[in-house]
N, C-alpha and C positions, 0 to 999 in steps of 0.2 A: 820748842820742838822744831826739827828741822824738817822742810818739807821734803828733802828726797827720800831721808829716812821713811816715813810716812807712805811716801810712793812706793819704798822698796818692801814695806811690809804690804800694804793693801796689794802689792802684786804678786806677794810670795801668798797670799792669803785667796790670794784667786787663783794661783794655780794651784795648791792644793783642794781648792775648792774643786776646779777642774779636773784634777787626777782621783778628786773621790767621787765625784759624779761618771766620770768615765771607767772607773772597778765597779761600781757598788750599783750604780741609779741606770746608766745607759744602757747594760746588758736587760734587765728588767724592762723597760721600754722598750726594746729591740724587741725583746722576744712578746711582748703586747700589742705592738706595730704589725711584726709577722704575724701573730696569732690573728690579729685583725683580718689583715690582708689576705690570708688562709681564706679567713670567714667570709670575709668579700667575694674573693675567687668562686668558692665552691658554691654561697650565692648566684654571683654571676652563672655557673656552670651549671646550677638547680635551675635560673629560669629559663637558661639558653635551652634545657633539656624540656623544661617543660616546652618550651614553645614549639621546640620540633617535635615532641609526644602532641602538642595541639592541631599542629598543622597535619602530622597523621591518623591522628583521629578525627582532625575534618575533613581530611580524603577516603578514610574511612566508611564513616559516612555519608558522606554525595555516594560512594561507590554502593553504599548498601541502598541508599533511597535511589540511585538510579536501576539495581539491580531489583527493588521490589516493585517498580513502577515499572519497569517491563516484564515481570511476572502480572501484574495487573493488570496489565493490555492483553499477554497472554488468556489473564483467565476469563475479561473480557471478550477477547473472540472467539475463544472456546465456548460461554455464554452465547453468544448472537449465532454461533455455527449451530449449536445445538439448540435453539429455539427457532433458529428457521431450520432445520430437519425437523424441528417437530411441528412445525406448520407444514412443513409438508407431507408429512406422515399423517396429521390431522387431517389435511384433503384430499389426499387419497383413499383415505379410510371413509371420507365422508362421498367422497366420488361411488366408489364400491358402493358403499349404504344406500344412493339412490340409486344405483346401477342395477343393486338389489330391490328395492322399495318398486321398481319400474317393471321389472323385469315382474314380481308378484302383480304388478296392478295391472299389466298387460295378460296375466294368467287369468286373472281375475274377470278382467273386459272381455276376453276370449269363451272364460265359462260361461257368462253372462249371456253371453250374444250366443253360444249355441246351448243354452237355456230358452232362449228366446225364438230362436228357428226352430224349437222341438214345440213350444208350447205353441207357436206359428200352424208349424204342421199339422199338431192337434186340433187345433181349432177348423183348420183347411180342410182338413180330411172330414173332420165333426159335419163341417158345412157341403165337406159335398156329400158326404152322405145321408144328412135333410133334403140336401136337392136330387139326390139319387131315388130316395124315398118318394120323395113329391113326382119325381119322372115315372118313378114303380106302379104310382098310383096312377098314374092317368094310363100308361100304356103297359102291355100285361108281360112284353118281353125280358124277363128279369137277366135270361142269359147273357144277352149283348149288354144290357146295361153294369151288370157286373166284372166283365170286361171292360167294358170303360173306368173305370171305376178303378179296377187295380191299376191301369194304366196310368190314371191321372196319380194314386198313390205311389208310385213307383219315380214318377216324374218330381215329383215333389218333397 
């Protein structure tokens, strides 16, 4: 056998090898290569997507947790406004209450004490007139001393 022979068939045998890989085999790969690449693509374009959907819904949320933490400070000082008005609605109300409470125990001290200048006066009076009595007895003048007597009641 001759070697060029040989060369010129193993060459015609690989280009037909080549022209039937390039009809038959290459279009198939091509289009498994693109299919691939596709699938890669829209991959790549699914996390690209996700990750800007991640980054807006972690601004999202700062925006919502900073929007409920200033309602929270809100409703805390809505809290603290309305517990100090009601401390001070409590002390005035307790103000009032002994304003009231004082105001009865000064009626009170007042009744008392002219309870007390009455049953004074009774006794006054009771006693001067024992000793108008005892003055009655020794001297017989009742007129002038009963003059006296209203006098000193009248005074008193």
């Amino acid at each position: 056998m001759n070697i060029t022979a040989t060369l010129f068939a193993q060459a015609a045998v690989f280009a037909l090898f080549i022209a039937f890989t390039v009809k038959f085999i290459w279009p198939y790969m091509l289009r498994a290569i693109e299919t691939r690449q596709k699938t890669i693509a829209d991959g790549l374009a699914a996390a690209e997507q996700g990750k800007r959907s991640l980054e807006e819904s972690t601004k999202q949320a700062d925006a919502s947790i900073a929007q409920a933490r200033n309602r929270a400070a809100e409703v805390i000082a809505q809290a603290e406004k309305r517990a100090a008005q009601l401390i001070d609605e409590a002390r005035n109300a307790a103000k009032e209450e002994g304003g009231r409470e004082m105001a009865a125990a000064k009626a009170e001290i007042a009744q008392e004490v002219t309870r007390a200048r009455e049953q004074l006066r009774d006794q006054v009076a009771s006693l001067a007139v024992a000793g108008a009595e005892k003055i009655l007895r020794r001297e017989i003048d009742a007129k002038a001393h009963a003059e006296l007597l209203d006098s000193i009641k009248k005074q008193l």
